[in-house]
C-alpha positions as CSV (number, residue, x, y, z in Angstrom):
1,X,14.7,71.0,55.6
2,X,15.9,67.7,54.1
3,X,13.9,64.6,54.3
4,X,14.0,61.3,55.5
5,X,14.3,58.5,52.6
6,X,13.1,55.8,54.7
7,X,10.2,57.8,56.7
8,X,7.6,54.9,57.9
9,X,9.9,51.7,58.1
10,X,13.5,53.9,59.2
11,X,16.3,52.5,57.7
12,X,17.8,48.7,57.3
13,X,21.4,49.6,57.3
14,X,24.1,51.8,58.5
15,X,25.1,52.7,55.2
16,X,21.1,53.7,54.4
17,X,21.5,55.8,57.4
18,X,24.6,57.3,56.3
19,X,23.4,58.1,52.7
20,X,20.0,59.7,54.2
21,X,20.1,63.6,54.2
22,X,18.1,63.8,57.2
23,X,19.5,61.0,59.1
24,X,23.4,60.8,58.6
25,X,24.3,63.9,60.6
26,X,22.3,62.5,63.5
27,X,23.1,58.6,64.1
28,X,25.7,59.6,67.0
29,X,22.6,61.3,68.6
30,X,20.6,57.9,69.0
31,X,23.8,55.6,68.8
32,X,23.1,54.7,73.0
33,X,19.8,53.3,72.4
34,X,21.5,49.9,71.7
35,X,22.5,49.5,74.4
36,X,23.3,46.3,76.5
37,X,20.2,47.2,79.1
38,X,17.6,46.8,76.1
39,X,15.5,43.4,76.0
40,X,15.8,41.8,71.8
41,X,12.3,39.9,71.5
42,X,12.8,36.2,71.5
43,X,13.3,36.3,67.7
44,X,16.6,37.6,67.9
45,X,19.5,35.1,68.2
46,X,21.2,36.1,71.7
47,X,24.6,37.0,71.8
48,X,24.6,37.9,67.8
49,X,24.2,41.8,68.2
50,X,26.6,43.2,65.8
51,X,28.2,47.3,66.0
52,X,30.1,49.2,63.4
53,X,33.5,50.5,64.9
54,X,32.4,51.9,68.2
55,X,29.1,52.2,67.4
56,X,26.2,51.0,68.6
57,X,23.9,47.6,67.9
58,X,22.1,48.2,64.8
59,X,22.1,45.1,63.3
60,X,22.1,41.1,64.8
61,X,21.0,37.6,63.9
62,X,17.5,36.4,63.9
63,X,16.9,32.8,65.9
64,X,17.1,30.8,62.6
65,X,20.8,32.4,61.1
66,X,23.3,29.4,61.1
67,X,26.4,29.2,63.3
68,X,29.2,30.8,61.4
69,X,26.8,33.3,59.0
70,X,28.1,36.3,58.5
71,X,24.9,37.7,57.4
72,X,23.3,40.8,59.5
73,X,19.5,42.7,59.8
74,X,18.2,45.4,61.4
75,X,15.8,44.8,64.0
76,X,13.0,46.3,61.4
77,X,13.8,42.9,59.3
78,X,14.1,41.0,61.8
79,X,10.3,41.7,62.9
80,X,9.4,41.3,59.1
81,X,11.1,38.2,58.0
82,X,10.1,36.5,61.7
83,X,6.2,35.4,60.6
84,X,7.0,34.3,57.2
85,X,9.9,32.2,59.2
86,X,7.5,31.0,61.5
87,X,5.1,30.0,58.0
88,X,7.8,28.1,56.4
89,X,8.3,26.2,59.3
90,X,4.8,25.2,59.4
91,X,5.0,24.1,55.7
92,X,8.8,22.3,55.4
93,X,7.5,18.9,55.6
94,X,5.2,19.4,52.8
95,X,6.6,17.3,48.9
96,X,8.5,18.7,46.1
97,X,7.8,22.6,47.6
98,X,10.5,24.9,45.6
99,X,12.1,26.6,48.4
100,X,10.7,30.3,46.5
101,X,7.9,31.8,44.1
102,X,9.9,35.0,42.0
103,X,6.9,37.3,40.9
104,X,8.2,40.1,38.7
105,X,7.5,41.8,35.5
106,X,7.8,40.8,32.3
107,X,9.9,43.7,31.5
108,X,12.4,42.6,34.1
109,X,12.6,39.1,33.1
110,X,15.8,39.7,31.9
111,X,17.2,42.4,33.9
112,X,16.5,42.6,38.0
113,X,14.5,39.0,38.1
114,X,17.3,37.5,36.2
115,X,19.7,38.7,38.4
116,X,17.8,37.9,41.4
117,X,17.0,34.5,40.4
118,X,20.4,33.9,39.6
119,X,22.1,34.9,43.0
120,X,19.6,32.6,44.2
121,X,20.0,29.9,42.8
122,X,23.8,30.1,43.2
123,X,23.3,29.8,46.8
124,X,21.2,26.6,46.3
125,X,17.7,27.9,46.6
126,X,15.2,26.2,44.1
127,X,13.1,29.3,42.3
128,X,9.7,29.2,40.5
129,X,10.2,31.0,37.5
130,X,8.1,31.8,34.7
131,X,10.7,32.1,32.1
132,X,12.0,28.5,33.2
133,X,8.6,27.2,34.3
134,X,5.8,28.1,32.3
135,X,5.5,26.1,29.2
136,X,5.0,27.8,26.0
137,X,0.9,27.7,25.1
138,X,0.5,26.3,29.2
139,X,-2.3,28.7,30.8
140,X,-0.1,31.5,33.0
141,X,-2.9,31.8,36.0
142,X,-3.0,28.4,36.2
143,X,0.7,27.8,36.5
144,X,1.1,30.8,38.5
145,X,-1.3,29.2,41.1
146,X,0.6,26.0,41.2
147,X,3.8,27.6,41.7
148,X,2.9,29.3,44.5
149,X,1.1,26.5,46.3
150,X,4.2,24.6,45.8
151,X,6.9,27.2,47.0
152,X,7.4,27.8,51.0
153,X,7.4,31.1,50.5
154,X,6.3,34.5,47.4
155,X,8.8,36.9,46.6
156,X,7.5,40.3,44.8
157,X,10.0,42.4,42.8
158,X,8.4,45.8,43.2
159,X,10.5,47.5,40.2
160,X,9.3,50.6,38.0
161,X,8.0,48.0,35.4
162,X,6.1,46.5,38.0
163,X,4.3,49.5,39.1
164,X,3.1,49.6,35.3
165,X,1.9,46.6,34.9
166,X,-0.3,46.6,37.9
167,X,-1.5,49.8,37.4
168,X,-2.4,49.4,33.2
169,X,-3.7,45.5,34.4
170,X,-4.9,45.8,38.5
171,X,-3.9,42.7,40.9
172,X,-6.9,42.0,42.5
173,X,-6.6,41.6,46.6
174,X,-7.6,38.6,46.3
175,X,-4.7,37.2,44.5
176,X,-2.2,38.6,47.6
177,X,-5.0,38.4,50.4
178,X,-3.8,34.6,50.8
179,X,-0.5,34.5,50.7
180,X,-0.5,37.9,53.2
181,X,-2.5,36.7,55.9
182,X,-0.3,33.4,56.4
183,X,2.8,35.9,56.0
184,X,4.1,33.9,52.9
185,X,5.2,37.5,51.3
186,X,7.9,39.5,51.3
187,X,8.0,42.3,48.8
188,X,11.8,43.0,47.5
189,X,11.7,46.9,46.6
190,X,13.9,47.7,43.9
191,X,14.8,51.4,42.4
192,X,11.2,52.7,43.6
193,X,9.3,53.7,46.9
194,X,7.0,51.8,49.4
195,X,5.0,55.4,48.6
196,X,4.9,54.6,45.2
197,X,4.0,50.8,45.6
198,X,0.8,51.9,48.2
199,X,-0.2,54.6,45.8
200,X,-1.2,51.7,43.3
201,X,-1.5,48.2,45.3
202,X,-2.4,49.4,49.1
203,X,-2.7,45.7,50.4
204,X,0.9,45.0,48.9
205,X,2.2,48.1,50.3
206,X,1.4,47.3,53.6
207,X,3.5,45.0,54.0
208,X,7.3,45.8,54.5
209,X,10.3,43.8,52.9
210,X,13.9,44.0,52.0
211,X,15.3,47.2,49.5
212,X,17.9,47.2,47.5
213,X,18.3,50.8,47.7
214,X,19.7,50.0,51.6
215,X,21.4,46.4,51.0
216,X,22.8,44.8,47.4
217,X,21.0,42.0,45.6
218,X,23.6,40.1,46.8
219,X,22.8,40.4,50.3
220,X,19.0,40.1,49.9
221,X,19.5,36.5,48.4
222,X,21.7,35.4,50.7
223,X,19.1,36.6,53.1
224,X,16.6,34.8,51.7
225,X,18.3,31.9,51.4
226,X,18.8,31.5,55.2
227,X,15.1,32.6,55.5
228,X,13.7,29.6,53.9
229,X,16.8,26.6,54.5
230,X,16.6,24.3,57.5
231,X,18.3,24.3,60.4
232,X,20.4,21.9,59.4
233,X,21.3,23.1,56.1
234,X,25.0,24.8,55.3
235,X,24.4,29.0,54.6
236,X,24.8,30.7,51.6
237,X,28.5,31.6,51.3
């Protein structure tokens, strides 16, 4: 029997869906439980449901998407992203905060975190990053605390390299324990598992984010960016 690749968090996309072996023969099956009758919490935006060609409501618009975004999440997102909204609110009149805090690997400081970082700031979103903001000979824990007390929100690139680096080196709970309990997290999986991330950093793993193996990089920053910009401020294009 084929499995599920998306087993505890379902899939973020119609294309996901599509792709999965157990899932893309049976989407018509559940396609009428979008329906108008059903009730979106008060974090969805009303009247932004969005449907693939005749199908059903599988993605929409969170309350804090800009008028004229064409940027869409499934309701799984939506009920991730919503608290770590609701944190950046709480912090946006704080001084000089950099709008996010890229954690990553070494290894991918030149590959996925570069990219990342890049699409970033290309939409106009100020990034902590260590190969920009860590002075050679500065102390790395040090400035690693400071950037994230000054960012509104963390970002975690879960990669392959990642997995081995906290593995070899252990991240204490302590270091996440913070920043997860005022929901200023959101892991970004890339070519790897949530399985595999729990099987090495439980506390991490708990917590679900965005994957690129269901959206591009592309879409994930511009999703970002309307995560952490004010009301007031022009989307990503």
């Amino acid at each position: 029997m084929s499995r599920c690749t998306a087993p505890r968090y379902g899939h973020r996309t119609e294309s996901g869906r599509a792709a999965c072996p157990a899932c893309g023969g049976s989407y018509s099956r559940y396609s009428s439980y979008g329906s108008s009758s059903y009730s979106y919490p008060s974090y969805y935006s009303s009247g932004n449901s969005r449907s693939s060609s005749g199908g059903s409501s599988s993605s929409t618009k969170p309350r804090w998407s800009k008028t004229g975004s064409s940027v869409l999440y499934t309701p799984a997102e939506i009920r991730t992203l919503t608290p770590v909204r609701e944190s950046i609110e709480r912090r946006i009149s704080l001084p000089d905060l950099r709008d996010v805090f890229l954690c990553h690997a070494w290894d991918d400081r030149k590959g996925a975190a570069k990219e990342l970082h890049d699409l970033l700031e290309s939409c106009g979103v100020t990034v902590w990053f260590s190969e920009k903001d860590v002075l050679l000979g500065s102390p790395l824990l040090r400035e690693i605390d400071k950037g994230l007390a000054k960012s509104k929100v963390g970002i975690v690139l879960v990669t392959p390299d990642f997995l081995k680096r906290i593995k070899g080196e252990g991240i204490a709970d302590k270091e996440l324990s913070a920043l997860l309990a005022r929901d200023l997290l959101v892991p970004i999986i890339h070519k790897t598992t949530y399985e595999a991330l729990r099987e090495i950093s439980p506390l991490l793993g708990s917590r679900s984010g965005l994957n690129t193996a269901e959206d591009t990089m592309a879409n994930i920053a511009a999703k970002l960016k309307e995560l952490v910009t004010p009301e007031d401020e022009p989307v990503c294009v």
